[in-house]
C-alpha positions in Angstrom: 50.5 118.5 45.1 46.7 118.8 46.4 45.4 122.6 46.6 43.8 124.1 49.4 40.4 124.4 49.4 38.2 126.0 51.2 34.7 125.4 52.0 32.3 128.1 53.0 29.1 127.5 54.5 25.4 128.0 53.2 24.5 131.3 55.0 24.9 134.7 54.4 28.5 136.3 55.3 29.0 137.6 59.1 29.9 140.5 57.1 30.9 142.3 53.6 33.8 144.8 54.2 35.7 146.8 51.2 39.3 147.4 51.0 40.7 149.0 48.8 44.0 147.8 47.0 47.0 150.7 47.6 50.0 150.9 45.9 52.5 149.4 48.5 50.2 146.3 48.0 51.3 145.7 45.0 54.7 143.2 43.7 57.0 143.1 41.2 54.6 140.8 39.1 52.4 144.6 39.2 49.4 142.5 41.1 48.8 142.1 45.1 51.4 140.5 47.4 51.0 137.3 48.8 52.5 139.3 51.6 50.2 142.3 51.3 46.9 139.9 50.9 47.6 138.6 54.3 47.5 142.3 55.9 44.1 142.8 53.7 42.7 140.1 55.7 44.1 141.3 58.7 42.6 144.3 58.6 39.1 142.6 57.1 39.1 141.0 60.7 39.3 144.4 62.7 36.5 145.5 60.4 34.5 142.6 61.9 35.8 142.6 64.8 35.2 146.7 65.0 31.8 146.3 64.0 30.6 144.8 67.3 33.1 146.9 69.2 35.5 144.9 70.0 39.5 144.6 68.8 42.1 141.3 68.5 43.2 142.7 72.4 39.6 142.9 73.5 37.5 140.6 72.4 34.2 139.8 74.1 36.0 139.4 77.4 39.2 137.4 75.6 42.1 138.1 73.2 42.8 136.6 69.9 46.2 134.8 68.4 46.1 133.9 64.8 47.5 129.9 65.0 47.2 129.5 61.1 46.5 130.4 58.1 45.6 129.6 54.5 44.8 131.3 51.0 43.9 129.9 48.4 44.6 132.4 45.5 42.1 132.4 42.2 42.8 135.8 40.4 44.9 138.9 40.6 44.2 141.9 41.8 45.3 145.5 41.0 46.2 148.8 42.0 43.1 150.6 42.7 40.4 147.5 42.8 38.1 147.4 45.8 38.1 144.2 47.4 34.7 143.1 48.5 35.4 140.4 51.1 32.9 138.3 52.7 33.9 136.8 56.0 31.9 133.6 57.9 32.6 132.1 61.2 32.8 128.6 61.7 34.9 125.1 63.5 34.1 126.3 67.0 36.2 124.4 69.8 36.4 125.6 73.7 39.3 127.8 72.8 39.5 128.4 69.0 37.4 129.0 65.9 38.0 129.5 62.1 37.4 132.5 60.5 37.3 132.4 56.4 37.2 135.2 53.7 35.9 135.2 50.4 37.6 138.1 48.4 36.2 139.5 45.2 36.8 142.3 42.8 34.2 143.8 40.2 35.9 144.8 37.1 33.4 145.8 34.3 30.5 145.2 35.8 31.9 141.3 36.7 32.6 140.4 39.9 35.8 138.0 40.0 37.5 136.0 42.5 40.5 136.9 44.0 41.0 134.5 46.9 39.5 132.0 49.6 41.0 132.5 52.9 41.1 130.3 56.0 42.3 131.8 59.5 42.5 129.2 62.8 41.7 131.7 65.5 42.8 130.9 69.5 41.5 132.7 72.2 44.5 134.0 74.4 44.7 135.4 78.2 48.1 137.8 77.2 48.1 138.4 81.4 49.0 134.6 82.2 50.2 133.6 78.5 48.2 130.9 78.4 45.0 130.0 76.1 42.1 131.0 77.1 37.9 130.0 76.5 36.0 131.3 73.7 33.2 133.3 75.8 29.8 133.2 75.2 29.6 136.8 73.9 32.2 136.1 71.6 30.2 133.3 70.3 27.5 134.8 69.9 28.7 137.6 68.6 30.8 135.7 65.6 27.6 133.4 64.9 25.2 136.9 64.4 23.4 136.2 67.3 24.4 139.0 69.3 
């Protein structure tokens, strides 16, 4: 079976949020979810999102659906690790865009993967139900030139 990989570009991240890892992330296996890394990156995307004010609802003048996703897993992490996660925008289309996640943990001074993430973002008009452009503001916003 071929793993998923994920690429990330050249640049510098969009941005570097921290989340920390609470205890209802954690499964039986005493390590973070595969369920509960999902919602990390879930909420790593409001951060970005949040940081240009803008939410999933209200978006640059559109909403956004998650269509996909993929994680590619590389470490554990723990109850009470920080998560550093870098997040890059990138595979822009008239309606959609990627957004991927690189998430780390420092644990003695080392910083250690903990997962590549891929997210296939569409650009939704909830009013009509029907997909919608990526705007220019949006664009430039997610490409750090707003």
């Amino acid at each position: 079976m071929a793993r998923v990989k994920i690429k990330f570009p050249e640049e510098k991240p969009l941005i570097t949020v921290s989340i920390p890892v609470r205890i209802s992330d954690i499964n039986y296996g005493g390590h973070v979810g595969n369920d509960s890394l999902l919602t990390i990156i879930h909420e790593a995307r409001m951060m970005l999102l949040g940081s240009g004010g803008h939410t999933e609802m209200k978006a640059a003048g559109t909403s956004l659906i998650m269509a996909d996703v993929m994680i590619a897993y590389k470490g554990e992490a723990f109850y009470n690790d920080i998560l550093d996660i870098d997040i890059y925008a990138e595979e822009f289309t008239n309606a959609s865009f990627s957004l991927l996640y690189k998430l780390t943990t420092a644990r003695n001074g080392i910083s250690l993967p903990v997962a590549d993430c891929k997210t296939g973002m569409v650009c939704y008009n909830y009013d009509i139900k029907k997909i919608d452009a990526v705007t220019a503001d949006l664009k430039l916003f997610l490409t750090g030139k707003l």
